[in-house]
C-alpha positions as a printed Julia matrix, in Angstrom:
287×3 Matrix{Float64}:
 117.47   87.34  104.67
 118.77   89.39  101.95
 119.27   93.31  102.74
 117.02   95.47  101.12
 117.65   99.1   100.17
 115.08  101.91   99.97
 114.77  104.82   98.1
 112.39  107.34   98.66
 110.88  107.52  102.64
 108.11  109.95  102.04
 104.23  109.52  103.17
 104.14  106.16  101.74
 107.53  104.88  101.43
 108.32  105.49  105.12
 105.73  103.64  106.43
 106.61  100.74  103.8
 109.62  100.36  104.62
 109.06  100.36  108.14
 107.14   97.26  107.42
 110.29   95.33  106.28
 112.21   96.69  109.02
 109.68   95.21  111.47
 109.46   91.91  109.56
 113.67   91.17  110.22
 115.15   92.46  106.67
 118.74   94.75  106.96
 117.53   97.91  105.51
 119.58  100.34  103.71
 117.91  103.96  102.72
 118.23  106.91  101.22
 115.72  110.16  101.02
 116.64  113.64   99.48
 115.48  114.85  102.69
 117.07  112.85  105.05
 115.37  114.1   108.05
 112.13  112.35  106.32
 114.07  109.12  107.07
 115.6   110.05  110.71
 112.5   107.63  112.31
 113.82  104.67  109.68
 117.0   105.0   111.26
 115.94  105.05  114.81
 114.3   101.29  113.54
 117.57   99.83  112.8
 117.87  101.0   108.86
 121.31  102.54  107.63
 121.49  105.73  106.04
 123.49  106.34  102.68
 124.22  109.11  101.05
 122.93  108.48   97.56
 121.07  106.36   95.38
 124.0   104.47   94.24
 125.47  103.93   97.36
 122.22  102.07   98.4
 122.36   99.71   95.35
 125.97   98.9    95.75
 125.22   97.62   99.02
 121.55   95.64   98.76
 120.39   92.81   97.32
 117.18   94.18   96.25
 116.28   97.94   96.07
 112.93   99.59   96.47
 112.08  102.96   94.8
 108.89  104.85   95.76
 110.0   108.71   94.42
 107.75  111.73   93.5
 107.45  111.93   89.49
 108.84  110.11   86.67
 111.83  112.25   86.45
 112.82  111.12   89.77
 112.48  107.69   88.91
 114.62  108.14   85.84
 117.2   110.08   87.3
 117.57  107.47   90.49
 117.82  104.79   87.94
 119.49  106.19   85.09
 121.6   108.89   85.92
 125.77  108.2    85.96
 126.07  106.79   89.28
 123.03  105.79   90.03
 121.07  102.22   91.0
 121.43  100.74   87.23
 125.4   101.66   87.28
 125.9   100.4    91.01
 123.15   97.25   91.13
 125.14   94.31   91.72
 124.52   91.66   89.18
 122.24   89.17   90.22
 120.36   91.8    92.24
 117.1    93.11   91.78
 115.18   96.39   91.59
 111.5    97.15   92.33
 110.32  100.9    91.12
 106.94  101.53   93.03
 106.59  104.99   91.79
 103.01  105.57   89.89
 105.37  106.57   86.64
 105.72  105.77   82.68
 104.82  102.67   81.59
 107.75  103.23   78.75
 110.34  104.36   81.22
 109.39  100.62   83.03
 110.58   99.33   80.16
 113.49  101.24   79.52
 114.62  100.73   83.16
 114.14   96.97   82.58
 116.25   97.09   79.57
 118.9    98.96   80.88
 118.74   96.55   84.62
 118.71   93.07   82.08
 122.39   94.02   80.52
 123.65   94.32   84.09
 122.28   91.16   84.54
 119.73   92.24   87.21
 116.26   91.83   87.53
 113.65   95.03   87.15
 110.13   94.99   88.28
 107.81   97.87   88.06
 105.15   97.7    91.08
 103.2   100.45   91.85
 100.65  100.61   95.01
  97.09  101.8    95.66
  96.21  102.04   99.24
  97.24  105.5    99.92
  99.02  106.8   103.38
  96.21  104.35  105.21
  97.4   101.09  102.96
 100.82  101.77  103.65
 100.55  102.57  107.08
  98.5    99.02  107.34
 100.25   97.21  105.39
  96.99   96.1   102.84
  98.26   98.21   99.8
  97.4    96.34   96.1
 100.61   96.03   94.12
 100.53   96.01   90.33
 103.83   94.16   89.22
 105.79   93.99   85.92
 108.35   91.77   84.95
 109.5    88.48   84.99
 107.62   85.65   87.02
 110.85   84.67   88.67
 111.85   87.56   89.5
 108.15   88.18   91.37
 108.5    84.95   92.84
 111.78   85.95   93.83
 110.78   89.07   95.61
 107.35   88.32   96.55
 107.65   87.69  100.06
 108.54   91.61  100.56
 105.56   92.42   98.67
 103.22   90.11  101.4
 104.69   92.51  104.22
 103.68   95.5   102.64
 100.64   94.52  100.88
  97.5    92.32  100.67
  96.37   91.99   97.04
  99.39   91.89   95.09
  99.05   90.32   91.43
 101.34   89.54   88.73
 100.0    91.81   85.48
 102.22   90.96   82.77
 106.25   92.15   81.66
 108.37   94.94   82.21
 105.82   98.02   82.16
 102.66   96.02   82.79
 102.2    97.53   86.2
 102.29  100.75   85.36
  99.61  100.08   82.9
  97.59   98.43   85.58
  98.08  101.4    87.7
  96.88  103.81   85.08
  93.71  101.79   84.7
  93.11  102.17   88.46
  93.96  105.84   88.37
  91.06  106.18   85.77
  88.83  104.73   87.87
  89.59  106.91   90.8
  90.07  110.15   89.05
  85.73  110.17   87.95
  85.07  108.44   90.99
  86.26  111.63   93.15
  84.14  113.8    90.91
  81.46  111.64   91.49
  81.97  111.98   95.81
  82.46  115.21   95.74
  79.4   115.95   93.64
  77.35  113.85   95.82
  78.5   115.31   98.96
  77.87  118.64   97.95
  74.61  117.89   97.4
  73.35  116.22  100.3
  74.81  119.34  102.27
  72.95  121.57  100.07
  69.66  119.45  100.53
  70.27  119.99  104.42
  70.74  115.94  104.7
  73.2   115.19  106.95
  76.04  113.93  104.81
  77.81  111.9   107.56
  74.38  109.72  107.38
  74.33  109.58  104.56
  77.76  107.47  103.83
  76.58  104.99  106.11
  72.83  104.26  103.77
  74.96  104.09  101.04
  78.09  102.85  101.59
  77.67   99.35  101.49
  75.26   99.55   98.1
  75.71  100.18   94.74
  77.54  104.01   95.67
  80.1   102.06   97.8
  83.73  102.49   96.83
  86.98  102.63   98.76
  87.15  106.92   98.16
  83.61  107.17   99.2
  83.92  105.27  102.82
  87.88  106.53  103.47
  88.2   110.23  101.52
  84.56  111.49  101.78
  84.68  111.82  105.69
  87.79  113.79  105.89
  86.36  115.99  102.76
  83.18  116.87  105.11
  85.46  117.9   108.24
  87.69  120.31  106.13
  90.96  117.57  106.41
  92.47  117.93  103.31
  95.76  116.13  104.9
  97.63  114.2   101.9
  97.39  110.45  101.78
  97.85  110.84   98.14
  99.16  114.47   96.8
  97.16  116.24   94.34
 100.32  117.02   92.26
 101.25  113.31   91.93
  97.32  112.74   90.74
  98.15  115.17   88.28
 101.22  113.66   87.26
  99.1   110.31   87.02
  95.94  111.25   85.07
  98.62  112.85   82.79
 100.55  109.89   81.99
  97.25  107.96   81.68
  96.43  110.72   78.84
  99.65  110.66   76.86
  99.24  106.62   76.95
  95.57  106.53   75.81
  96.7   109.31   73.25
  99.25  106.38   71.94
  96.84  104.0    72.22
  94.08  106.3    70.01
  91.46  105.72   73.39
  89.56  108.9    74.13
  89.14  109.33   78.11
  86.61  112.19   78.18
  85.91  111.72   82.21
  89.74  111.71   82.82
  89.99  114.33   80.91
  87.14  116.36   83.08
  88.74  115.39   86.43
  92.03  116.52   85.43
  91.16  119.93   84.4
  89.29  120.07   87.98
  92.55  119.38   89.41
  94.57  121.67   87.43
  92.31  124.17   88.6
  92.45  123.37   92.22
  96.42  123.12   91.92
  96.21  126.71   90.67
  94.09  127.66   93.84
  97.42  126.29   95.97
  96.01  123.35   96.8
  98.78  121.02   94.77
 100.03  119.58   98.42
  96.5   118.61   99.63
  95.05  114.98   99.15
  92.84  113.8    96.77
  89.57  114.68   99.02
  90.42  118.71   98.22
  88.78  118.38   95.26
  85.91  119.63   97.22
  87.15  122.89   97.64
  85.9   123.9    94.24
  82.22  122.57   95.04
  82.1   124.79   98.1
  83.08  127.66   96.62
């Protein structure tokens, strides 16, 4: 099996690459914080001390870091995976980040000679954990076919979407989606509560009808029992809905509910609630 190295073991990434751990691959990894990949370690994965070190020694490296700065800086940076890859390896970023920087990253991997996919997840911390996530790939088809196999351990629905940057496009079209859907749960929670309904029964009428969505049945429980716990940060929405806007800007689109939910966020961010999940966006309907 070919050794795999891992970048970035935070809420998602941990759990991920426990998954590959579990399924018989030689994991290497490496986390800024390394205590956030102590229970990796404990698994069988070895640590290494940088980026770098982790692409000298792997086959095929995984990235899931926090913003596209990370991503660029892990990739790009002197020493880093691009200057250590080995040639004929391959690199999967899984990071919600710039479709250009995809690109750029695949440019910069293809005169190494190695392979660069861009492949970020929606799931959240409970797709991870179970191993369902959807996976949005870039890049070459050999190079998927090549790597798929990791991506069956670690997800369910994972789909080829075009080259080098064409998951991160992908991604941004399911961030859209969520971004007025969450309005949309919040608003209707609120006002069942303020109707006196009981909310909880209220999920379970309409849950499986035309209301139904993924946030609705998994986000709008928590939201009603005050768990604002982080399966998805509201800083790294932020960071999402704002790439989606500076790409739709390029693209001349106008993305006036986007637009709405991230000024909501903003606003809760401000409050201090940039480290809660998505769901917190209820805060500012309660108050």
């Amino acid at each position: 099996m070919e050794t795999i190295g891992f970048i970035g073991t935070g809420v998602m990434g941990r759990s991920m690459a426990g998954h590959l751990i579990q399924a018989g691959y030689p994991v290497n990894v490496f986390n800024r914080t390394k205590a956030r990949a102590d229970e990796l370690v404990e698994k069988g994965a070895i640590w290494h001390d940088s980026p770098g070190e982790v692409a000298a020694n792997s086959d095929i490296v995984i990235t899931i870091v926090g913003f596209p700065q990370d991503v660029e800086s892990v990739y790009l940076d002197a020493g880093g995976v691009i200057d250590n890859a080995r040639s004929g390896s391959a690199v999967i970023d899984m990071t919600t980040s710039s479709p250009k920087l995809a690109q750029r990253i695949a440019a910069a991997a293809a005169g190494k000679g190695v392979e660069a996919l861009d492949a970020p997840v929606s799931g959240g911390d409970i797709g991870a954990r179970e191993a369902r996530l959807s996976i949005m790939v870039g890049g070459n088809p050999e190079a998927f076919e090549r790597v798929k196999p990791l991506f069956d351990v670690m997800g369910k629905n994972i789909g080829l979407m075009g080259p080098a940057g064409s998951g991160q496009h992908t991604k941004m079209v399911n961030q859209i989606a969520i971004a007025s859907g969450m309005m949309g749960v919040c608003e209707s929670m609120a006002y069942a509560r303020a109707s006196g309904l009981d909310p909880s029964a209220v999920i379970s009428v309409i849950e499986s009808g035309a209301a139904g969505s993924w946030s609705l049945i998994n986000l709008a429980p928590r939201l009603l029992k005050g768990d604002f716990a982080p399966g998805f940060f509201v800083k790294h929405f932020i960071k999402d809905m704002r790439i989606a806007l500076e790409s739709a800007a390029e693209m001349d689109i106008d993305l006036p509910g986007l637009s709405l939910a991230k000024q909501l966020y903003d606003k809760l961010a401000a409050q201090g609630g940039e480290d809660y999940g998505t769901q917190a966006l209820f805060k500012l309907y309660e108050s």
